[in-house]
N, CA, C and O atoms as a Tinker XYZ file with bonds, in Angstrom:
   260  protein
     1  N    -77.648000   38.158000  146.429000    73     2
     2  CA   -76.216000   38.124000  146.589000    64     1     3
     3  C    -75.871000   38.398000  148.050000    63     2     4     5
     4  O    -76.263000   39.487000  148.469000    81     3
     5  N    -75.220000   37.624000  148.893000    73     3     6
     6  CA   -74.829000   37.625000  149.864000    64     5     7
     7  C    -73.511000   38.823000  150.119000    63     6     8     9
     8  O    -72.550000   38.634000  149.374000    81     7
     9  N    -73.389000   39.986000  151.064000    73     7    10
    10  CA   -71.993000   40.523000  151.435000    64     9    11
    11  C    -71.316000   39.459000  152.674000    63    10    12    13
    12  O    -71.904000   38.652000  153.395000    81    11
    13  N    -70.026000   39.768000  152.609000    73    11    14
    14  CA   -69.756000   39.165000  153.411000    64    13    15
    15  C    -68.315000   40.306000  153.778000    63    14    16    17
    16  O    -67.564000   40.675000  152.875000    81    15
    17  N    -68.127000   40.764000  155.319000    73    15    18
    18  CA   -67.568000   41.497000  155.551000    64    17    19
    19  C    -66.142000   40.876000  156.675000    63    18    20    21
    20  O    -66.067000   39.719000  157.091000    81    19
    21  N    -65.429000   41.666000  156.887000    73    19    22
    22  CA   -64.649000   41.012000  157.730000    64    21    23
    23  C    -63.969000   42.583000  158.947000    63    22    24    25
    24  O    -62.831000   42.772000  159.377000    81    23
    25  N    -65.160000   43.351000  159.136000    73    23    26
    26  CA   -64.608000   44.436000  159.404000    64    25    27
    27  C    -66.736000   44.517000  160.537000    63    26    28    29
    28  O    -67.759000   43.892000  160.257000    81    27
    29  N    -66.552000   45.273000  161.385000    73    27    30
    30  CA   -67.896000   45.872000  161.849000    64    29    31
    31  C    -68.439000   46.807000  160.743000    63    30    32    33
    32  O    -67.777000   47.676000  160.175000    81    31
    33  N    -69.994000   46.449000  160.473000    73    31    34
    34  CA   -71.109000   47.021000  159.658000    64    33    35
    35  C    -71.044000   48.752000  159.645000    63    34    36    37
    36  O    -70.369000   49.186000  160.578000    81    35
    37  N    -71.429000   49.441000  159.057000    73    35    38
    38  CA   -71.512000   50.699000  159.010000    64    37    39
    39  C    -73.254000   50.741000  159.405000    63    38    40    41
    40  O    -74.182000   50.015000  159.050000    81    39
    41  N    -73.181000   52.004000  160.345000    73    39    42
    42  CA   -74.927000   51.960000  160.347000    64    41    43
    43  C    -75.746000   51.791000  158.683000    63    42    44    45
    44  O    -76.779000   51.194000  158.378000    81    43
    45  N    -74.937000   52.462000  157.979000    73    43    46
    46  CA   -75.324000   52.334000  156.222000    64    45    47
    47  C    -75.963000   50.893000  155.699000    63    46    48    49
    48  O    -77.066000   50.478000  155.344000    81    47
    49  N    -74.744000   50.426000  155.845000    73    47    50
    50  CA   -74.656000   48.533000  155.612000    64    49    51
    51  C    -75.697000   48.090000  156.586000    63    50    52    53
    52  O    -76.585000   47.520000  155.952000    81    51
    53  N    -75.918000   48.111000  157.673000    73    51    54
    54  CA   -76.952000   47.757000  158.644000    64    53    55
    55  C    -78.635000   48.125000  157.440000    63    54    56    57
    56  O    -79.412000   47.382000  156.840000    81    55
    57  N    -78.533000   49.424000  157.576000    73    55    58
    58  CA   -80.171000   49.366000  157.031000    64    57    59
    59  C    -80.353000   49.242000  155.630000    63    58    60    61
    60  O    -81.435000   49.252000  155.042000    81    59
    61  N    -79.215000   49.123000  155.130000    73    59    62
    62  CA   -79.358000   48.073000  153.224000    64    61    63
    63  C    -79.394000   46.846000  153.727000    63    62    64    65
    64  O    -78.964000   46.193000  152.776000    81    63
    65  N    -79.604000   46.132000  154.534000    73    63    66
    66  CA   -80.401000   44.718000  154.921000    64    65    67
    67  C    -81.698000   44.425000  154.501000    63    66    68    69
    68  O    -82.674000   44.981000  155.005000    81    67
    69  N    -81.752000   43.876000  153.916000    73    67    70
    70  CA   -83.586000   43.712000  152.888000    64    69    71
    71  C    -84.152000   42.826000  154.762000    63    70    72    73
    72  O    -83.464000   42.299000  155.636000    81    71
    73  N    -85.356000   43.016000  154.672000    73    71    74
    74  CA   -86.101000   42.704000  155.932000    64    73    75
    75  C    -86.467000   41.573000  154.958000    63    74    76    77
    76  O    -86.791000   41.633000  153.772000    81    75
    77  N    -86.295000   40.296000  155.965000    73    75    78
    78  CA   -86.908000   38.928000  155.714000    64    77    79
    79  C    -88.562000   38.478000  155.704000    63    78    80    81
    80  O    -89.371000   38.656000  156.614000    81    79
    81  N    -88.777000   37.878000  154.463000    73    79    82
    82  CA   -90.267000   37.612000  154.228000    64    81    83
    83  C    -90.222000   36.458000  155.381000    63    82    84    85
    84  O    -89.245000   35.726000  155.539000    81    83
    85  N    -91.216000   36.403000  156.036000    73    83    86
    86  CA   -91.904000   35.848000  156.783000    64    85    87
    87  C    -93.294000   35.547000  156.829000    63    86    88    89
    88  O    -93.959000   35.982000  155.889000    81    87
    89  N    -93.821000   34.963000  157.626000    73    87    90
    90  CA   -95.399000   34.302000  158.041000    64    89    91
    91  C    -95.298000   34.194000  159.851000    63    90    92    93
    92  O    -94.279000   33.872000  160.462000    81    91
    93  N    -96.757000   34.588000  160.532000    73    91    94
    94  CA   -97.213000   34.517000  161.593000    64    93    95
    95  C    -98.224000   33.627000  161.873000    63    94    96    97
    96  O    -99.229000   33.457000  161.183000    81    95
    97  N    -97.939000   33.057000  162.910000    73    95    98
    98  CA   -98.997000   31.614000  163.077000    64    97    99
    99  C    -99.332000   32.147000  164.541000    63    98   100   101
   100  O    -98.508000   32.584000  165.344000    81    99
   101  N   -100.797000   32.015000  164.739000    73    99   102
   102  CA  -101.191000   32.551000  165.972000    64   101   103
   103  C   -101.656000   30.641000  166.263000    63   102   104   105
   104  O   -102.523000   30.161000  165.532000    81   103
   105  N   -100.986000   29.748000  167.349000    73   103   106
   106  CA  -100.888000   28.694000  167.743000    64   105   107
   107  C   -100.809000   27.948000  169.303000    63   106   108   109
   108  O   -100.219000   28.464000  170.252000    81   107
   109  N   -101.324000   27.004000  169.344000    73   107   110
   110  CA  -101.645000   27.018000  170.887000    64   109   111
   111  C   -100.185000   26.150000  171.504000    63   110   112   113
   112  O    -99.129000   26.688000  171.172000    81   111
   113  N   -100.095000   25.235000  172.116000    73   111   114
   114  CA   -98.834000   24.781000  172.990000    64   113   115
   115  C    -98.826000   23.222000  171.618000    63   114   116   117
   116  O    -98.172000   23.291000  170.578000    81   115
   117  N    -99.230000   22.649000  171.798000    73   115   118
   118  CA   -98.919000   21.354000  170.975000    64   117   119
   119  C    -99.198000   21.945000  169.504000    63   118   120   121
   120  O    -98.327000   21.274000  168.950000    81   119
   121  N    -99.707000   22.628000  168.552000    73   119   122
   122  CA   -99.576000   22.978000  167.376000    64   121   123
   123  C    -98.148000   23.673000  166.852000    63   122   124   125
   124  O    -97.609000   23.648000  165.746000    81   123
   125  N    -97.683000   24.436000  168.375000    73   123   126
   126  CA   -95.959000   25.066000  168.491000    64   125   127
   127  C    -95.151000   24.258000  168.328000    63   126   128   129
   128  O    -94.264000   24.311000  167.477000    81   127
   129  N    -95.438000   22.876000  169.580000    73   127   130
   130  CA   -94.337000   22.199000  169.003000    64   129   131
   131  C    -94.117000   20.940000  167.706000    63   130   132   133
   132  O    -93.223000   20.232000  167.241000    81   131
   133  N    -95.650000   21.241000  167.506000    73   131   134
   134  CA   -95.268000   20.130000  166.012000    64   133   135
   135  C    -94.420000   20.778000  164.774000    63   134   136   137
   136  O    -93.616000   20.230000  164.020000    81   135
   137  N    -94.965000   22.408000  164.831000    73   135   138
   138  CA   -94.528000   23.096000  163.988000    64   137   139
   139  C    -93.283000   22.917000  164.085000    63   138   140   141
   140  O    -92.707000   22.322000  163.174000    81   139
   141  N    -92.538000   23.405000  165.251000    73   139   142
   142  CA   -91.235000   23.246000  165.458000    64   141   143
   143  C    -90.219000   21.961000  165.299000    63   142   144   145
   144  O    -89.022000   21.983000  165.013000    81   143
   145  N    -91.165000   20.713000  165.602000    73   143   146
   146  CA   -90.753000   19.402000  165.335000    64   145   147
   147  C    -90.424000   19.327000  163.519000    63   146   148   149
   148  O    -89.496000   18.681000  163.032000    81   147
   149  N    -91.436000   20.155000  162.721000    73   147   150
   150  CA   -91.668000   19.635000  160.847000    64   149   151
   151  C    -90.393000   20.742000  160.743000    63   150   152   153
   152  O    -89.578000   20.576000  159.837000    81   151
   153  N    -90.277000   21.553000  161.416000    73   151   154
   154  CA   -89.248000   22.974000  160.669000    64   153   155
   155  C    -87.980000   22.032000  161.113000    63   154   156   157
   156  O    -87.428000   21.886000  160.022000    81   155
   157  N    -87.303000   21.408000  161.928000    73   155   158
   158  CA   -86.318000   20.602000  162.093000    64   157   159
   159  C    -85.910000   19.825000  161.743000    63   158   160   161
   160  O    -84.724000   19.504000  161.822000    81   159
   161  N    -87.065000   19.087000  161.070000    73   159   162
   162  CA   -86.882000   18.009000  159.916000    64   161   163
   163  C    -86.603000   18.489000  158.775000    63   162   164   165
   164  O    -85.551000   18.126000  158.249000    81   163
   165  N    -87.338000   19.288000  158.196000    73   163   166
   166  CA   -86.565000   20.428000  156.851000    64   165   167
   167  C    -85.340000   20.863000  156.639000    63   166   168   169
   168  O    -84.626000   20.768000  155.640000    81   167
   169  N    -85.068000   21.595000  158.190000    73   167   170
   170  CA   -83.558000   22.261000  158.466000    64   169   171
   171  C    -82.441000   21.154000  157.913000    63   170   172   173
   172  O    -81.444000   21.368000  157.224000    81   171
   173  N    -82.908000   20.000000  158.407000    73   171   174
   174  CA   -82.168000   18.762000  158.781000    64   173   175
   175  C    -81.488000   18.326000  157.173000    63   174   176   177
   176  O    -80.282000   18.228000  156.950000    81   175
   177  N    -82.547000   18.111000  156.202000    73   175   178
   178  CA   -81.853000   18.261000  154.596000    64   177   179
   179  C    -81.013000   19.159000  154.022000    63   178   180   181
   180  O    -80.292000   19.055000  153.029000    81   179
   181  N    -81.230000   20.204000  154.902000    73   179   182
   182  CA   -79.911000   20.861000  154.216000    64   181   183
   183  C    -80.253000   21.886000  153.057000    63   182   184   185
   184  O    -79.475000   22.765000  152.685000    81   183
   185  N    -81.611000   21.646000  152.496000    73   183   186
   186  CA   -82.126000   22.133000  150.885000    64   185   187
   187  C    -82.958000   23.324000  151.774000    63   186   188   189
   188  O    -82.969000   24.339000  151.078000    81   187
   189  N    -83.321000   23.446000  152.445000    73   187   190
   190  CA   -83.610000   24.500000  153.111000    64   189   191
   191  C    -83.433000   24.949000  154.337000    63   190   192   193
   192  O    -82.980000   24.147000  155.153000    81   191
   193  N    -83.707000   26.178000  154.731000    73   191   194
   194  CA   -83.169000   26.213000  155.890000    64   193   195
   195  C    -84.979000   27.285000  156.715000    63   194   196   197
   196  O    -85.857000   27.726000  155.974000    81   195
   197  N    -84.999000   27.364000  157.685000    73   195   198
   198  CA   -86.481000   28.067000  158.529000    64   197   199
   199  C    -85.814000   28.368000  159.681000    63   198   200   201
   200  O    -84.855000   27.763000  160.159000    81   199
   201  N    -86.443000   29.458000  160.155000    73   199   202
   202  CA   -86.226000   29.961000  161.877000    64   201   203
   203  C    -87.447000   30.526000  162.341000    63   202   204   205
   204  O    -88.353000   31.163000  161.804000    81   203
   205  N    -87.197000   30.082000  163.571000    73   203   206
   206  CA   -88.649000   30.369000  164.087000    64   205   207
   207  C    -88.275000   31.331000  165.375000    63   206   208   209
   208  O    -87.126000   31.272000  165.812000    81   207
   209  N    -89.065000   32.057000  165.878000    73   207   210
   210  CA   -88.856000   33.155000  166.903000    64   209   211
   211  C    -90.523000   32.923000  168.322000    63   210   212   213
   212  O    -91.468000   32.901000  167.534000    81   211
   213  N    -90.834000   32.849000  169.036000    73   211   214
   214  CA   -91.717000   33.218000  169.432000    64   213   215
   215  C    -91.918000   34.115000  170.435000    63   214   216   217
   216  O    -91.217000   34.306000  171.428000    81   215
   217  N    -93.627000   35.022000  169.873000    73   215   218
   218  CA   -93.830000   35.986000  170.525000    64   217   219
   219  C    -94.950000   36.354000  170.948000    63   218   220   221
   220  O    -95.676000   37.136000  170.333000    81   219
   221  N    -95.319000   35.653000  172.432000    73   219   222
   222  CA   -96.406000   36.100000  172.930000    64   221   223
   223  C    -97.225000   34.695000  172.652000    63   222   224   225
   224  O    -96.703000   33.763000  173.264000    81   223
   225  N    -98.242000   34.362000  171.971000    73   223   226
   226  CA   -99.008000   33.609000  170.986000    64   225   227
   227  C    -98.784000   33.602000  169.800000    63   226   228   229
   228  O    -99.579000   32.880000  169.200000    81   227
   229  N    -98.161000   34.012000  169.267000    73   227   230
   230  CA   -97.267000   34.432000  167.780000    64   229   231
   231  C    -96.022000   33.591000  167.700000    63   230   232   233
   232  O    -95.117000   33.555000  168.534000    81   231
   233  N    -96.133000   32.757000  166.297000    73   231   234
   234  CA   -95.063000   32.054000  165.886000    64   233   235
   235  C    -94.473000   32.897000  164.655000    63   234   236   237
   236  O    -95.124000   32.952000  163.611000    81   235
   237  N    -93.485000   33.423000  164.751000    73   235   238
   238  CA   -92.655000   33.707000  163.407000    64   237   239
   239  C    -92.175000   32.978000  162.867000    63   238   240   241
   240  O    -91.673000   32.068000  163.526000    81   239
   241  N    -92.032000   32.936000  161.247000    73   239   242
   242  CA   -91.375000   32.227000  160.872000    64   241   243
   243  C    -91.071000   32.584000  159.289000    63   242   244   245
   244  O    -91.848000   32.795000  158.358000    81   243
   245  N    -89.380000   32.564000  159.371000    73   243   246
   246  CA   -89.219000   32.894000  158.335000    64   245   247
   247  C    -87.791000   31.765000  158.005000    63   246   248   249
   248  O    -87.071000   31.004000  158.652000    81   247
   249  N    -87.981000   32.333000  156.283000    73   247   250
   250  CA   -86.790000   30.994000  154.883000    64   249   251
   251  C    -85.176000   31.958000  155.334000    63   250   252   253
   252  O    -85.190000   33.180000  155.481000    81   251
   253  N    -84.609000   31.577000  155.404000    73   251   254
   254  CA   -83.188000   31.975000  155.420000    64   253   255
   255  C    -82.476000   31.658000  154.639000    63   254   256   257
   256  O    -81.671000   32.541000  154.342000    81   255
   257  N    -82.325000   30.298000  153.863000    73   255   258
   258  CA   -81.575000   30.045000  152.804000    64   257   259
   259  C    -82.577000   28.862000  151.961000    63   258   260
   260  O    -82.196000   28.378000  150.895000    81   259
């Protein structure tokens, strides 16, 4: 169930945020951007949604909707 507020978070409301399941891809320069190329095509339907973060050699990546 989604909140949806129309006011600034309470530190409270901040850490009742469930932490997002994710996956780490340790990936070199062209495996990054294919990944990133297939997650855009997904985004793109609409039926799901992915975000990706990178860190270091580390690809994050986690489902959002």
């Amino acid at each position: 169930m989604r909140r949806r507020y129309n006011r600034l978070p309470t530190e409270q409301e901040l850490s009742s945020i469930p932490a997002a399941v994710g996956a780490e891809f340790e990936l070199n320069e062209k495996e990054t951007r294919q990944l990133r190329t297939h997650i855009y095509a997904i985004n793109r339907d609409g039926i799901r949604r992915y975000r990706t973060m990178r860190e270091g050699a580390l690809i994050l990546v986690w489902r959002i909707k």
